[in-house]
N, C-alpha and C positions, 0 to 999 in steps of 0.2 A: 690510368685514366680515372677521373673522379666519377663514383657511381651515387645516385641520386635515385629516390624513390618520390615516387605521387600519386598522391591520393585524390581522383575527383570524387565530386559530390553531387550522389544523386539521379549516377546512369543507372542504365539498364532498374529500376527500380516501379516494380508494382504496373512496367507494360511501358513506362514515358523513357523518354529520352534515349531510346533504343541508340548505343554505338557496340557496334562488333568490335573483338578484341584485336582482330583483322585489320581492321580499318582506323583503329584507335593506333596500332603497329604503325601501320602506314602515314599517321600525323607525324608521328614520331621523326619516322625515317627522314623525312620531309624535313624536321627544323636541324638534319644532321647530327642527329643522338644516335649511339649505338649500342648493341648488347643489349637491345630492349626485348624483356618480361614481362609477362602479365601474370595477375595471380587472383583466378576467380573471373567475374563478367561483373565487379563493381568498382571498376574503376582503380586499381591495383598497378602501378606501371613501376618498372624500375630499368634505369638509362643510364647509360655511361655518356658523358661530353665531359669537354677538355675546356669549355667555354664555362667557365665556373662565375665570372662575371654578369651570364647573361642574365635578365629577369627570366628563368624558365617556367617559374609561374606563366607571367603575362604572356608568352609565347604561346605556350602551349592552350589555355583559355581563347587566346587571337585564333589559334587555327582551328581548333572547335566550331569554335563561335563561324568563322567565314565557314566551313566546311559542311557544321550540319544544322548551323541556326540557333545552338543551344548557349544559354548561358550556365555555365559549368564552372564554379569558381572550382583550381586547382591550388592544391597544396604541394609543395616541393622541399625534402628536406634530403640531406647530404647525407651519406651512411652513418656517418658519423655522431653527427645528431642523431639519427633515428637507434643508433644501437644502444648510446648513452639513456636515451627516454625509456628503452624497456630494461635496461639494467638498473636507473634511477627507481623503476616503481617499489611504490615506499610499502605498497601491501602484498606484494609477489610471495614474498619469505615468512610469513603467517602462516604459522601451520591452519589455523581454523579457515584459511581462504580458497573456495574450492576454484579454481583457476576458472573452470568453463563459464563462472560467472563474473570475468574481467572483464572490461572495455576500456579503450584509449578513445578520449575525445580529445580529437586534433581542433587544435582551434589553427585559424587561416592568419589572425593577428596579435601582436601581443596587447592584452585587455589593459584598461586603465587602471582593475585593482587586481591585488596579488593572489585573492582569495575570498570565499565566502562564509563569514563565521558560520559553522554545525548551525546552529540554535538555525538557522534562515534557508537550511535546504529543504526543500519538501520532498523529504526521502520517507522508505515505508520501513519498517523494523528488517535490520541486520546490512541497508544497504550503506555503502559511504562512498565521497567521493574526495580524492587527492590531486592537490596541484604538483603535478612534478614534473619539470623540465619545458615549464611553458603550457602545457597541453593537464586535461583532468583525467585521471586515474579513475575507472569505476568499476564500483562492486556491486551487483546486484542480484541475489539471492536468488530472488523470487523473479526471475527473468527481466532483461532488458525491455523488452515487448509491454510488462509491467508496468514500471517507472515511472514516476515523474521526472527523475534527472536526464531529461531527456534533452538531445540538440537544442529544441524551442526552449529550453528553461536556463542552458545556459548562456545560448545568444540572445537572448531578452537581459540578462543579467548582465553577462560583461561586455555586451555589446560590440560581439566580435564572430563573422562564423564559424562554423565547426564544421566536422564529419566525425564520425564513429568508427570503429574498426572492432570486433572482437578480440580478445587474446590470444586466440588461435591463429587469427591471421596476422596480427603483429608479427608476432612469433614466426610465422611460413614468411614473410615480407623479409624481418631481420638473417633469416637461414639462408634468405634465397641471396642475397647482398655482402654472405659471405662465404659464398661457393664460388 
């Protein structure tokens, strides 16, 4: 059975949009997914359905939304995809790259351009960011928390939303999808 991970944007975050991971389970159960994981209280799900045709995005966002009012854009991608995006990262295998400072920015659509020239990011000395596999690769040194390459900067850019994920949780996400 095809396993799928998703990514919402924005629960349990800073006191708002409180969903238990209980009750997030239980949406799940509900649209007939199974084998469903979570990983952390931010929004982390991963599901098995046979229903590979469905929008699982827009489902799953429909029954949020009726259930607890939120709007919660969901990202949905297929193991496959998702294991390809962290074996594509183009800065992984740099020895001078210290891992706890990766991020994956999922974007939710594909943007209009493919990239944004260096010279036009407003990054701080040592950080970068890569396109690979759809979604932006980042490095940032001097902590995420820091940054300007931050969601606001590149859904203002390419005009498309996002979420964030550390490298360590990619990483727990992609482990857990293939156990």
């Amino acid at each position: 059975m095809p396993t799928f991970i998703s990514l919402l944007r924005g629960i349990n975050v800073g006191g708002h949009r409180k969903i238990r991971m209980a009750d997030l389970k239980q949406i799940y159960e509900g649209l007939g997914y199974s084998d469903i994981r979570t990983y952390l209280q931010s929004g982390n799900v991963i599901f098995n359905s046979n229903r590979a045709e469905v929008d699982h995005s827009g489902a799953i966002h429909a029954a949020i939304a009726e259930r607890f009012g939120f709007d919660i854009p969901v990202l949905v991608m297929s193991d496959g995809s998702f294991t390809r995006l962290v074996d594509s990262n183009p800065l992984f295998e740099r020895p001078e790259i210290d891992v706890s400072y990766l991020h994956v920015m999922f974007l939710y659509a594909t943007p209009s351009v493919t990239g944004i020239p260096d010279e036009d990011l407003p990054r701080s000395q040592g950080e970068e960011a890569a396109f690979s596999s759809g979604h932006v690769i980042l490095y940032c040194p001097n902590g995420y928390g820091r940054t300007k390459l931050t969601n606001e900067y590149f859904e203002r850019v390419l005009d498309v939303p996002a979420t964030t994920r550390n490298w360590k949780t990619v990483l727990a996400l992609r482990d857990m999808v293939s156990t």
